[in-house]
C-alpha positions as CSV (number, residue, x, y, z in Angstrom):
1,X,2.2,-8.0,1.0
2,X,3.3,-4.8,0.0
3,X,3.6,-5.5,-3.5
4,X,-0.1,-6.7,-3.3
5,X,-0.9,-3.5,-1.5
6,X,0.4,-1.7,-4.7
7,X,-1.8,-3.8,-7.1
8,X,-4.9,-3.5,-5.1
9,X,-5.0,0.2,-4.9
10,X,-4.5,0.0,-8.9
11,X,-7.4,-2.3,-9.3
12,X,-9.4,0.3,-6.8
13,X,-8.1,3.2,-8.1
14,X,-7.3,4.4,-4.8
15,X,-4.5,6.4,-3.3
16,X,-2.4,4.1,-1.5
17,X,-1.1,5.1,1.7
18,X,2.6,3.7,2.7
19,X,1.9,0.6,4.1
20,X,2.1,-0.1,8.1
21,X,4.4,-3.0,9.0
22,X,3.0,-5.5,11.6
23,X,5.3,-4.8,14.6
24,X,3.4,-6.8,17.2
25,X,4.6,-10.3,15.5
26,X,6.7,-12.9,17.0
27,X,10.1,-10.6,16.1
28,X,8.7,-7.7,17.4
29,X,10.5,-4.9,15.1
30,X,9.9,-1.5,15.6
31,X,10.5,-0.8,12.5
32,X,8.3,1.5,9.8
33,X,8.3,1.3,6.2
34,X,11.0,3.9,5.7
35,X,13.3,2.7,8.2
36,X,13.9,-0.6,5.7
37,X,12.7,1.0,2.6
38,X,13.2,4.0,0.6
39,X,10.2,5.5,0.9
40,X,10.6,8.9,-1.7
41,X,11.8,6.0,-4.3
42,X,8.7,3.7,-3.6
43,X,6.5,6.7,-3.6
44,X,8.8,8.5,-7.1
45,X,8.6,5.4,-9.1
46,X,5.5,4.2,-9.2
47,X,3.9,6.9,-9.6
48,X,2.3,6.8,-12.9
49,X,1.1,4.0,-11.8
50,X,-0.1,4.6,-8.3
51,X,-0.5,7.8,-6.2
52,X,0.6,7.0,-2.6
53,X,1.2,9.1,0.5
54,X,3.1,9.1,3.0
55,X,0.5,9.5,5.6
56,X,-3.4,9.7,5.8
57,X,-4.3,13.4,4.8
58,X,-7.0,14.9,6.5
59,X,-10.5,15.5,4.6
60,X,-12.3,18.8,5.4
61,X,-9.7,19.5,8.0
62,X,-10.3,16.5,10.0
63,X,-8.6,12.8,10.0
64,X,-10.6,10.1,8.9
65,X,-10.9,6.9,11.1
66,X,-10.1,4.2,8.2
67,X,-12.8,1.5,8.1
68,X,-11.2,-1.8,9.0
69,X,-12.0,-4.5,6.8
70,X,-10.2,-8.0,5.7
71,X,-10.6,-9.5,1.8
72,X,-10.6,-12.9,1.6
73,X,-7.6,-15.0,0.6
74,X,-6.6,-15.2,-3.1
75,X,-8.7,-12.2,-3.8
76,X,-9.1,-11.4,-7.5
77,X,-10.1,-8.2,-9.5
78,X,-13.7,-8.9,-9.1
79,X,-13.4,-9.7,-6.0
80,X,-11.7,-6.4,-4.8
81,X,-14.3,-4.5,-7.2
82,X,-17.1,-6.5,-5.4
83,X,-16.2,-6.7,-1.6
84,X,-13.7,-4.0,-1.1
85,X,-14.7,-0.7,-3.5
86,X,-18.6,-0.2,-2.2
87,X,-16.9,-0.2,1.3
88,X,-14.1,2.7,0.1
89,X,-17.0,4.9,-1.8
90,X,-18.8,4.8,1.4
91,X,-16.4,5.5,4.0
92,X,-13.6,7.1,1.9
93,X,-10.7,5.5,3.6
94,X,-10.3,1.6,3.9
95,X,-8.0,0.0,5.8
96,X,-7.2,-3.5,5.1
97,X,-5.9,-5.9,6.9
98,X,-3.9,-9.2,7.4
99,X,-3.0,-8.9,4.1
100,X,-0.6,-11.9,3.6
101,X,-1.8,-13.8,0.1
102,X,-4.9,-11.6,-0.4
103,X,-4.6,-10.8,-4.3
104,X,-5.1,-14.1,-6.6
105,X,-2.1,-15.2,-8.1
106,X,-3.1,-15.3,-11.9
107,X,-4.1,-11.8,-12.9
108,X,-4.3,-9.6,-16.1
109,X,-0.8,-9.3,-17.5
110,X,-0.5,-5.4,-16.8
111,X,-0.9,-6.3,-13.0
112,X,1.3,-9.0,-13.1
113,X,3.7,-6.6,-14.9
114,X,2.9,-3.7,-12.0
115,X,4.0,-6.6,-9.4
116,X,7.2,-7.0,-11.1
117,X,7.9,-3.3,-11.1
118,X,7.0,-2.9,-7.7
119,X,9.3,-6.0,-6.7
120,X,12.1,-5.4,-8.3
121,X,12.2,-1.8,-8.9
122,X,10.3,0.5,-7.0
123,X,11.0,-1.4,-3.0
124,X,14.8,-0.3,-2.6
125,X,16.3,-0.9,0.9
126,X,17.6,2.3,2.8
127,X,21.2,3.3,1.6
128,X,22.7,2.1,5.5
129,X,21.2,-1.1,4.9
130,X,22.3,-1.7,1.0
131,X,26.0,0.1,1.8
132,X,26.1,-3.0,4.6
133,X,24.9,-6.0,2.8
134,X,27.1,-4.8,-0.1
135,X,30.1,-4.6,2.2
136,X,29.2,-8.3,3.3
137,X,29.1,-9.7,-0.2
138,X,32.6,-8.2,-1.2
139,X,34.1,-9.9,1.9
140,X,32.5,-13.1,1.5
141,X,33.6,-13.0,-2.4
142,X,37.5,-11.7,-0.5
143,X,37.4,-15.0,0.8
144,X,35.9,-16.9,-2.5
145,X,35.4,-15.7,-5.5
146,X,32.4,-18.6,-5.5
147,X,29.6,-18.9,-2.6
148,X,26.4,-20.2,-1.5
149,X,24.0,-18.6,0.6
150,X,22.1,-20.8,2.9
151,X,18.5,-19.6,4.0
152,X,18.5,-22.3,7.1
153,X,15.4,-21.6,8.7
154,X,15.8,-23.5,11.7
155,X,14.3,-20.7,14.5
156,X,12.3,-22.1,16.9
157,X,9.3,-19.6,15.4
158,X,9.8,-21.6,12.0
159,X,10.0,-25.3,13.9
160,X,7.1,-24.2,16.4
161,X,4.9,-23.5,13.5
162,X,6.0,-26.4,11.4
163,X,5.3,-28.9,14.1
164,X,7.8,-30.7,13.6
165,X,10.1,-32.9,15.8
166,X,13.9,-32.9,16.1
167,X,14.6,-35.4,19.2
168,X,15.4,-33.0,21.7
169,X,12.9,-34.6,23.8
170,X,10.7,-33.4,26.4
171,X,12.6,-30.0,26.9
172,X,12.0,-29.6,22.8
173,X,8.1,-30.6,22.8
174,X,7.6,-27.8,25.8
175,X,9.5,-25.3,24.3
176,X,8.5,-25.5,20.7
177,X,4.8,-26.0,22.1
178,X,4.8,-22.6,24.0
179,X,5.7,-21.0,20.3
180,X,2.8,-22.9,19.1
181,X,0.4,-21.3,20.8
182,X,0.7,-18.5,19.6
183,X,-1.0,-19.8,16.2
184,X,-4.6,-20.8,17.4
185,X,-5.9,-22.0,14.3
186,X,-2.8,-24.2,13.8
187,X,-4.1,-28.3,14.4
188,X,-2.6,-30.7,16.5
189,X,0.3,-31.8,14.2
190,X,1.6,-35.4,13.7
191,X,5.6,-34.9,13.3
192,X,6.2,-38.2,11.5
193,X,3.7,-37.9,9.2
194,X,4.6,-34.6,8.5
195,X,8.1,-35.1,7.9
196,X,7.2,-38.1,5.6
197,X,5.2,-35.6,3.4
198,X,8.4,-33.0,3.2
199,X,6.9,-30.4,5.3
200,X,9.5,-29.9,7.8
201,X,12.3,-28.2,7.4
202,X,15.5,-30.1,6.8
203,X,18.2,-30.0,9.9
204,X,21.4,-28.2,9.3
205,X,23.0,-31.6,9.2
206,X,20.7,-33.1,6.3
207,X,21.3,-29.8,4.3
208,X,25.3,-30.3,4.4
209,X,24.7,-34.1,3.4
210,X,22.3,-32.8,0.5
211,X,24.9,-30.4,-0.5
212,X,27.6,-32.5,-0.5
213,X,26.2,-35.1,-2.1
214,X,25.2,-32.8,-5.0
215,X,28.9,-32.2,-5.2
216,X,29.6,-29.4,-3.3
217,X,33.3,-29.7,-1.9
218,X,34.3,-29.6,1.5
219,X,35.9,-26.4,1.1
220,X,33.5,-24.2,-0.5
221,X,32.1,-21.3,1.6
222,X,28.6,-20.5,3.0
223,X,26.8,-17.8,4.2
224,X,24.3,-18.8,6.9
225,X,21.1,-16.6,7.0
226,X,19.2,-16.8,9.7
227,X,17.8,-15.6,12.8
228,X,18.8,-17.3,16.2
229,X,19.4,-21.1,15.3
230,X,16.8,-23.5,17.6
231,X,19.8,-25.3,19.7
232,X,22.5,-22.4,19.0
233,X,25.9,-24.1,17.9
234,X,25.5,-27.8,19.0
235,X,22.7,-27.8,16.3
236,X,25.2,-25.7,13.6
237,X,27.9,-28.3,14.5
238,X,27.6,-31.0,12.4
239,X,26.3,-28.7,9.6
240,X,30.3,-27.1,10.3
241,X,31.9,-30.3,10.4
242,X,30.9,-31.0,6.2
243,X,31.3,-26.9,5.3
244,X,34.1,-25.6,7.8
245,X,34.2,-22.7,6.2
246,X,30.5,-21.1,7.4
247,X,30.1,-17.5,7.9
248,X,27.3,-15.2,8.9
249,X,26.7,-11.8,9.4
250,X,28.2,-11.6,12.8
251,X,31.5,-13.3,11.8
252,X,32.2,-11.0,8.5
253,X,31.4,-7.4,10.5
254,X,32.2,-6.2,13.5
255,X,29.8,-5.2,16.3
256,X,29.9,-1.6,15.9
257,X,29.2,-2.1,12.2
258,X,26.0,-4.2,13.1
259,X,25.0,-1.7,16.3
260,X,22.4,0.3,13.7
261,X,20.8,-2.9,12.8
262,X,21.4,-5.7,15.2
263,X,18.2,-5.1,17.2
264,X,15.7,-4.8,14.4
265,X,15.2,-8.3,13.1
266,X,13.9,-6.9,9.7
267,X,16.9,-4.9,9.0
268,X,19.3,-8.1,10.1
269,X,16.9,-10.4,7.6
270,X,17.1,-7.2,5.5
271,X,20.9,-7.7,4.9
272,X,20.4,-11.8,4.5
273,X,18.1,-11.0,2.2
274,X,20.8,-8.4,-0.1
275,X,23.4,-11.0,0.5
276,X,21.4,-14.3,-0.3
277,X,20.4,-12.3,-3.8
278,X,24.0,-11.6,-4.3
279,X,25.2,-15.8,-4.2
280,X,26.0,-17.8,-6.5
281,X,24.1,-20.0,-5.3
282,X,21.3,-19.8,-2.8
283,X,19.9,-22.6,-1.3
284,X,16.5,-22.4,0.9
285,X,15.5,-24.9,3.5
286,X,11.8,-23.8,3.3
287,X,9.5,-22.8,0.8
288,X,8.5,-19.7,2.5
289,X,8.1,-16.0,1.5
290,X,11.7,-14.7,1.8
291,X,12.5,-18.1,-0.1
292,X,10.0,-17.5,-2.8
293,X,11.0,-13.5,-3.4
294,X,14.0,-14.6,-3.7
295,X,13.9,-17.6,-6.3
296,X,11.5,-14.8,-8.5
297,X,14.5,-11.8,-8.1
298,X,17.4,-14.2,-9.1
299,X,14.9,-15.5,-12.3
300,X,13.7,-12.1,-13.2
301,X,17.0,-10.4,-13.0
302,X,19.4,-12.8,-15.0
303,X,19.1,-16.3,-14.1
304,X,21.3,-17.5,-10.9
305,X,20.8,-21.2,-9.7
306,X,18.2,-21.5,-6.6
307,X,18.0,-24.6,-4.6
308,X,15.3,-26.1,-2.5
309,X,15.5,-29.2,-0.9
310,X,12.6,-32.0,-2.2
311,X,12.3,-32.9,1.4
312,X,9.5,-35.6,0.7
313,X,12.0,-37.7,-1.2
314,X,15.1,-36.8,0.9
315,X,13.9,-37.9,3.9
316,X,13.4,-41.8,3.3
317,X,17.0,-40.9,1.7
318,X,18.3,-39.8,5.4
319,X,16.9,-43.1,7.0
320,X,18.6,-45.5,5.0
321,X,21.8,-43.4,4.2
322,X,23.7,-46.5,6.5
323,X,22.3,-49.0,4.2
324,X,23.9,-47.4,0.8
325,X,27.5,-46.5,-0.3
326,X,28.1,-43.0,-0.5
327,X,28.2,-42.9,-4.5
328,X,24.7,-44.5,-4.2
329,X,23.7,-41.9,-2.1
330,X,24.7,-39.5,-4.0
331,X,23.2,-40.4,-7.0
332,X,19.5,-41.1,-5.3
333,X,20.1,-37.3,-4.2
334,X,20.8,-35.9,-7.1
335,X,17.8,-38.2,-8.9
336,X,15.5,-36.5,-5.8
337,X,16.1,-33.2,-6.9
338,X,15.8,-33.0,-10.5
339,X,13.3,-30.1,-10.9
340,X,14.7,-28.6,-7.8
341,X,18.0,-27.5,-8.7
342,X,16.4,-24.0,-10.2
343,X,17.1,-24.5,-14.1
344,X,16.1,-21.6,-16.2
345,X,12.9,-23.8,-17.3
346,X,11.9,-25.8,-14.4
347,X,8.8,-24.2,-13.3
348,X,6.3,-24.5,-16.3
349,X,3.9,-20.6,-16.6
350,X,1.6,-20.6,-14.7
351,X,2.6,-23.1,-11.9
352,X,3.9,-21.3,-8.6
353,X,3.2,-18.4,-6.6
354,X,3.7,-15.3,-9.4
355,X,6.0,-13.7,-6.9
356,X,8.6,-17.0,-7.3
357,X,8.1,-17.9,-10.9
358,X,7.1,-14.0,-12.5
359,X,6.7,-15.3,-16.4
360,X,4.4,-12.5,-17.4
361,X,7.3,-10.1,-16.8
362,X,10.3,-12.5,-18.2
363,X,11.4,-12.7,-22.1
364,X,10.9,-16.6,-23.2
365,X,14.3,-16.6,-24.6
């Protein structure tokens, strides 16, 4: 969103002002734009391409309430030119809102470029958050010089929303349908089916079978990001029965190390994030944003392997894993996720969300 933010004030020719972070959401983060990123590099860096503020000056010595307004989804340049600019030359400040996927996805290649250099340049985290997913990556690697990074996604937020079913019964449907609600445009949901179409995510269980029937050894290590797990360590268990050796931010730091960030849920995800880009290998258990950033970063700068599970073909896998030998298994996985195992070429220009596959800004050789 921010990134689009960037591009949209280009198209407009606008000053941008830092962008506001939603702090009313599900996480509830306090949290403002320089408290994650820094802001005097964000602001320092782009700006020959950009100018942004800080804050909202005041025109002819008063502050200007910003008109609210909200583009529609996939907006592209005409579009902004169209909708948005009458709006800004009329009322001189414009605030837009729910901003999430409001820029098209294929535009000209200098925008595509300016994403790339807002992306993976200009957004730095805050030194205390970098200095602390750094210090988490060198004692990971002090306990293997080779790890994965799992992106597990398996909060109740993520499993409300999905609508998805786990068989935890009764006291699962209520509690997952109390999250729910808080969506009011989301349908009534059909678990199976949506399970059979690979739109749920995977349990922790059916990610270590995945893994270890790609070949992944009982002994390699894996960082766990994630939020609160939905069913806490019964859930984890068998996922910590194929990979004993699982950490997580919590196990590799102390408490007083995590005290300036352990109650803002964006700088905790903030450190998953800076360690799952520092893996070997990274392995997402849904498609989402954080997921898609990610697979873009480790493309764009030098090619590390990404993983996402093809959970429409794994799942009729998982129900007749008792009717197969292990080797057969296996090799029906590994059949399931050919053009998922991120290879350099796998995703063809063009295809994807920019932000996960970011050709225009990526030498072909």
């Amino acid at each position: 969103q921010i990134i689009d933010a960037v591009v949209a004030a280009r198209i407009l020719n606008a000053t941008l002002v830092v962008p506001k972070l939603d702090q009313t959401s599900f996480w509830k983060d306090a949290s403002d734009f320089a408290e994650i990123f820094n802001a005097d590099w964000f602001i320092s860096f782009l700006s020959k391409d950009v100018r942004i503020v800080k804050e909202l000056p005041k025109i002819g010595g008063k502050l200007w309430a910003p008109h609210r307004m909200r583009v529609p989804r996939k907006c592209t340049q005409r579009c902004y030119l169209n909708r948005v600019l009458p709006a800004l030359v009329k009322k001189h400040v414009v605030r837009l809102t729910k901003f999430d996927y409001r820029l098209a996805n294929r535009l000209d290649s200098d925008l595509q470029k300016l994403r790339c250099r807002v992306n993976y340049h200009a957004l730095r985290f805050t030194d205390p958050i970098q200095e602390m997913g750094e210090k988490i990556i060198q004692r990971m690697r002090e306990r293997s010089t080779y790890f994965i990074a799992l992106h597990l996604r398996f909060e109740p937020d993520m499993l409300a929303f999905s609508g998805c079913y786990y068989g935890g019964g009764e006291k699962e449907k209520r509690e997952l349908g109390v999250i729910r609600k808080r969506w009011k445009t989301l349908h009534a949901s059909n678990p199976e089916k949506e399970r059979r179409h690979g739109r749920c995510p995977l349990t922790p269980e059916e990610v270590g079978l995945m893994l270890r029937a790609l070949g992944y050894r009982k002994n390699v290590h894996i960082y766990v990001a994630s939020g609160d797990i939905y069913g806490g360590a019964k859930t984890l268990a068998p996922l910590k029965a194929l990979f004993p050796n699982l950490h997580t931010k919590e196990t590799v730091t102390s408490k007083d190390e995590l005290a300036p960030f352990s109650k803002y849920s964006s700088r905790m995800a903030a450190l998953d994030f800076i360690v799952c880009d520092g893996s070997d290998a990274f392995v997402t258990n849904n498609n989402g944003n954080m997921a898609k950033i990610l697979a873009g970063r480790r493309r764009y700068l030098g090619h590390k392997r990404t993983i996402r599970p093809n959970a429409r073909k794994l799942y009729s896998l998982f129900l007749s894993r008792g009717n197969m030998s292990w080797d057969a298994f296996s090799s029906k996985v590994h059949m399931a996720q050919k053009g998922f195992m991120g290879e350099p070429k796998e995703l063809r220009p063009g295809r994807g969300e920019f932000h996960e596959n970011p050709t225009t800004c990526i030498c072909e050789n």
